[in-house]
N, C-alpha and C positions, 0 to 999 in steps of 0.2 A: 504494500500500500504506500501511496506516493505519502509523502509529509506535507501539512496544510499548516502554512508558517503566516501569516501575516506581518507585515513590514511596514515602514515608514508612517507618513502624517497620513496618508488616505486612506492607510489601514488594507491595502494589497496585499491578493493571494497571490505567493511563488506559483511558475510553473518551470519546468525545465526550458531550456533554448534551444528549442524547437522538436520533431519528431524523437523521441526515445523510448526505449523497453523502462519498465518501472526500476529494475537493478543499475542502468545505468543514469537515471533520473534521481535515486536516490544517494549517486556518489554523486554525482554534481551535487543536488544537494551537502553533501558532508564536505566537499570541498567548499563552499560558498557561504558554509556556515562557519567554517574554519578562518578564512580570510576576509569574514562580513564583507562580502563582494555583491549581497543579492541585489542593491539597487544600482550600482556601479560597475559590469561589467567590462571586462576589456573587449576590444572590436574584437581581434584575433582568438579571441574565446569566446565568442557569446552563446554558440550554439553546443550543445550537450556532447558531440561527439568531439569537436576542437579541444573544450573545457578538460573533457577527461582522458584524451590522451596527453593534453600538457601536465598535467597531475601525474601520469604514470612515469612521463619522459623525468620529471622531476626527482621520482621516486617518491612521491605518497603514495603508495602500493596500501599504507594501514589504511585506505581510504574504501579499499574494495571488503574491510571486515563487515560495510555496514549492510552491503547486498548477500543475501542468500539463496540457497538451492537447495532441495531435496529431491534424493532421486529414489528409486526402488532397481536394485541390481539382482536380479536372477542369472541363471547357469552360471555362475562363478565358484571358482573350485577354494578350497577353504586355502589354498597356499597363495591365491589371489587376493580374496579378503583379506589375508593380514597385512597386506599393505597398505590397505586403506585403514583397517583397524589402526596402523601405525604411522598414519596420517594426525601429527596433532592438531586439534582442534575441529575435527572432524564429529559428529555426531551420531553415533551408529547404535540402530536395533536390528539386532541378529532373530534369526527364527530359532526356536530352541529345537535340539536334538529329540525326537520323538525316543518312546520309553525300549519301543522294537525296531527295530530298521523293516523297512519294505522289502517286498521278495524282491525286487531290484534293487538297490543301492542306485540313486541317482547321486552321478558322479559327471565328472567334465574330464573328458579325455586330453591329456596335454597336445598341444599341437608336433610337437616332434613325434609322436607315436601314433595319430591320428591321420589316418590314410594307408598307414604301413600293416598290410592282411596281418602277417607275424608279429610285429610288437603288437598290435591294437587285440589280435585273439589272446595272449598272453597276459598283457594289462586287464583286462574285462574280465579272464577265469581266476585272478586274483585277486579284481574287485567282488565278486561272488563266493570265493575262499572268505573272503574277509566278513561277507557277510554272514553265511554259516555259521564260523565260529562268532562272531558278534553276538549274534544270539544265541548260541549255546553256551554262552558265556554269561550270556543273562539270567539265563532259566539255573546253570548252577550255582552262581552268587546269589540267588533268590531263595534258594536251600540251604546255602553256609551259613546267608544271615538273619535264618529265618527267626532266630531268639533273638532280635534287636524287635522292644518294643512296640517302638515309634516308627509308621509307617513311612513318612517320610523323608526321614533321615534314614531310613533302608533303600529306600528307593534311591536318593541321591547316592547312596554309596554302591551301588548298583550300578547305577549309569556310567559314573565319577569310572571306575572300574574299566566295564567293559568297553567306554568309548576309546581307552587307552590305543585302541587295535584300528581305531578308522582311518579312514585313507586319505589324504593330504588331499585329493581330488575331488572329496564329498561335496557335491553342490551345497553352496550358501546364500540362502538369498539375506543381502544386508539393506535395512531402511537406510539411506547417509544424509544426513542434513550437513551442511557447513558453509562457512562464507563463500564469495567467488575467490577470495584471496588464499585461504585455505583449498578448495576446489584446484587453484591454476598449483599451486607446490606439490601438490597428487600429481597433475597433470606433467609438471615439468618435471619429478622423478623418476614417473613411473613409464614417462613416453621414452626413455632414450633405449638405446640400442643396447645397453648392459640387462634392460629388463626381461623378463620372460614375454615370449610372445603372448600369453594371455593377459600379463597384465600390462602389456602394453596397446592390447586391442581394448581394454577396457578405457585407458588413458586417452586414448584416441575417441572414442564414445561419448565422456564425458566432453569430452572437447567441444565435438559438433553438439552435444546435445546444448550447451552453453551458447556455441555460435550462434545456433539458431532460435534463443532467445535474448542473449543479450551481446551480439555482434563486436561494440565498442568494448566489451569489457578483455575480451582473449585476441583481438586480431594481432597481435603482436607473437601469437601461436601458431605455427603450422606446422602441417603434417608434411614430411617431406620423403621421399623411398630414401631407403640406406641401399650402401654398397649391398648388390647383389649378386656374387661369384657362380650362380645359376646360367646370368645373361639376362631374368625376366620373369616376364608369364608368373603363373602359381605360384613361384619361388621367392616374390620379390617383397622382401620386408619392408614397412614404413614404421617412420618413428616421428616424433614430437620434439621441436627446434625453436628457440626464441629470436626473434630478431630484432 
């Protein structure tokens, strides 16, 4: 929601200078309340998009804590989430671990294994190994500790237990709130070329899904292909570059 500031002797309501998304409407905002600029603009900044890329050029980047985003990330494999988990300032609701796994184990196949007949039938018969004993690991920790009381503290020591055994690739869907300024350091760690291809597909994701709402706030982000020793085609990696 935009901020409704009233100003000066005639008692005026702000609006941004001219067309903007509400995130980039509210850093100009925090910029103009920072520098009491609202009735005095500069020519060369008057409009929302000039305003906030001189802001950035400048480095008030704390300027972007005041816009946010929440997103909903499904197929993400739990070695992916914890990047974002280890995103600070990041907001995150995890879906809790159900008490039995599904007779599938929903899992997210890493991309180096995924297409290959032989690793991908070997990775899959020991995400299915894993789910097996998972539960049979539940059903006999639910007989060890069947003289504890307290239901619930049975239960969690149960779980606590047998999740010991789950696969790095368990799907995780995470709720993430966080600023865009928060958002863009996800973005610029997790896009380079050192990252895992899935969390740098997700890096790239968040990017556009940002683009495409608040434009002025990431163009200084793009997505660019890295060296490719393929030559191209299917093989060709992209990563995430500040300029």
């Amino acid at each position: 929601m935009l901020p409704d500031l009233r100003v000066g002797a005639n008692d005026s309501v702000w609006a941004p200078g001219g067309p903007a998304a509400d995130a980039e409407a509210l850093v100009e905002f925090a910029g103009r309340a920072r520098y009491e600029s609202f009735g005095n603009p500069n020519p060369r900044t008057a409009d929302t998009e000039a305003y906030v890329h001189h802001v950035m050029e400048m480095g008030h980047r704390d300027l972007l804590e005041h816009a946010s985003a929440t997103m909903f990330i499904r197929g993400l494999s739990y070695t992916a989430a914890r990047e974002i988990l280890d995103t600070p300032g990041l907001h995150v609701t995890r879906s809790s671990a159900p008490r039995t796994l599904p007779e599938a184990l929903e899992v997210v196949v890493p991309a180096d294994i995924k297409g290959d007949e032989q690793l991908e039938r070997l990775f899959l018969r020991a995400v299915e190994d894993t789910n097996f004993v998972y539960n049979e690991l539940v059903a006999g920790l639910e007989e060890a500790l069947a003289d504890e009381d307290n239901a619930l503290v049975r239960t969690k020591r149960v779980q606590e237990a047998a999740r010991a055994i789950m696969p790095q690739a368990t799907d995780t869907p995470l709720l993430v709130t966080g600023s865009v300024a928060q958002w863009r350091e996800f973005i610029v760690r997790c896009g380079g070329r050192l990252a895992s291809p899935e969390t740098r597909a997700v890096s790239i994701g968040v990017l556009e899904l940002l683009r495409g709402r608040s434009p002025v706030l990431v163009d200084d982000l793009v997505v660019t292909r890295a060296d490719d020793p393929s030559g191209g085609g299917e093989g060709a990696e992209y990563v995430v570059s500040q300029i």
